[in-house]
MARZANU-76086 format. One record per residue: residue number from 1; residue in three letters; x, y, z of N, C-alpha, C in turn. Coordinates in steps of 0.1 Angstrom, whole numbers. Layout:
% MARZANU-76086
NUM|ALA|X|Y|Z|X|Y|Z|X|Y|Z
...
//
This chain:
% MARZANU-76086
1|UNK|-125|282|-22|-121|272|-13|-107|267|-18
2|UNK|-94|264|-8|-86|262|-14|-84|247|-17
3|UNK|-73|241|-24|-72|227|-31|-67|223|-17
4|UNK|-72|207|-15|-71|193|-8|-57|192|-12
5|UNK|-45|193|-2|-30|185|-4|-30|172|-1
6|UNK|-23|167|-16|-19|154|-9|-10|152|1
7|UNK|-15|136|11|-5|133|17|10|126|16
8|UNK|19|132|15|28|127|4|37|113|11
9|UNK|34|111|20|38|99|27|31|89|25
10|UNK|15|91|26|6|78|18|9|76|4
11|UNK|8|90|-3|11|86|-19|24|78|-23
12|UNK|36|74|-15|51|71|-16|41|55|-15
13|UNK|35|50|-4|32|40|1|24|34|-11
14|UNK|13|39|-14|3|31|-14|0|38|-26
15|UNK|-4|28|-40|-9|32|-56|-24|29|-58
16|UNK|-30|35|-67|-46|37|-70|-44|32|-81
17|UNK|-53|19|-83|-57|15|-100|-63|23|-106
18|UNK|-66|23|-120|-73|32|-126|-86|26|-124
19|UNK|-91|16|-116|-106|12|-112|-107|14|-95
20|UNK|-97|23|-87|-101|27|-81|-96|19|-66
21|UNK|-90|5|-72|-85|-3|-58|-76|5|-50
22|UNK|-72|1|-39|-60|4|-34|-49|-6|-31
23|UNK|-31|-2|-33|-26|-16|-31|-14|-9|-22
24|UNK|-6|-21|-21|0|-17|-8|12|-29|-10
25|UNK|23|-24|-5|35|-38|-6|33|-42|9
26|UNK|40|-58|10|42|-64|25|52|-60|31
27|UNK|49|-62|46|64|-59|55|70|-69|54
28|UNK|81|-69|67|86|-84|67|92|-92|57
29|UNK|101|-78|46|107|-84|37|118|-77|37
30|UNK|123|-70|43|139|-59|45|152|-63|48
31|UNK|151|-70|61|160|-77|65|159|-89|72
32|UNK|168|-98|79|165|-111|83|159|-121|74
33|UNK|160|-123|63|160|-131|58|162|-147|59
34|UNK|175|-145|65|176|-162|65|163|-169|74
35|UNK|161|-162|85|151|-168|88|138|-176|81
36|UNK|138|-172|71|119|-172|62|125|-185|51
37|UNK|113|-185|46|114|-198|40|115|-191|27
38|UNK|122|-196|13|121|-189|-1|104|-191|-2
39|UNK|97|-199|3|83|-200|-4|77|-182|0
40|UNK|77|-187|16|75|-171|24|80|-158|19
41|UNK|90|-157|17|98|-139|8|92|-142|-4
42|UNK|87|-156|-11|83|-151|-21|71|-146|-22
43|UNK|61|-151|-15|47|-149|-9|45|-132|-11
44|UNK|57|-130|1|59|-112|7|61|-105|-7
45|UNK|61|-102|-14|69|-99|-28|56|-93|-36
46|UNK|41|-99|-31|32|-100|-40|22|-83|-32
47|UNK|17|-77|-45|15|-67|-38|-1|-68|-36
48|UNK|-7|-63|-23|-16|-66|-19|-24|-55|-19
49|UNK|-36|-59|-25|-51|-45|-22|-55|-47|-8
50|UNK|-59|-35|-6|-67|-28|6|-81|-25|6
51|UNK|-88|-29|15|-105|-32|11|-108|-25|25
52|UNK|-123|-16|25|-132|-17|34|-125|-1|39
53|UNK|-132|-1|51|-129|17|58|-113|19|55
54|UNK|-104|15|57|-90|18|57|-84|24|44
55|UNK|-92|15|32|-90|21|21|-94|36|19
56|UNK|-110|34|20|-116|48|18|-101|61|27
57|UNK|-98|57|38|-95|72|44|-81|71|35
58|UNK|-79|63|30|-64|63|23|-63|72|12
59|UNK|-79|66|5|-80|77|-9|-85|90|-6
60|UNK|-93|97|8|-92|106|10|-83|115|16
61|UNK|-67|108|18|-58|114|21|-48|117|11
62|UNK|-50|113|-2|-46|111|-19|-52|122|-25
63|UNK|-61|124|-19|-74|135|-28|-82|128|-39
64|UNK|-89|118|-37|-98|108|-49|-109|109|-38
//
């Protein structure tokens, strides 16, 4: 049977802890700026895990 490729567009995105989380950076932090508050971009900055069905198909597009 041949090897599972990774998806290399998810793997650019999205990192696996060595316990298996998934994390992900926020949008809404590229341009326009002036708009947001410094509390807000700073908020956006913080990298956030991924829970529940969305994760799973993530790591089976990773090959985990």
């Amino acid at each position: 049977m041949p090897k599972q490729k990774t998806r290399k567009s998810i793997a650019r995105r999205f990192k696996i802890t060595p316990k298996g989380k998934v994390l992900r950076r926020q949008s809404f932090r590229r341009h326009l700026k002036a708009g947001k508050s410094k509390s807000r971009l700073k908020n956006l900055k913080r990298v956030v895990e991924i829970k529940g069905f969305y994760a799973k198909k993530i790591k089976k597009a990773l090959g985990f």
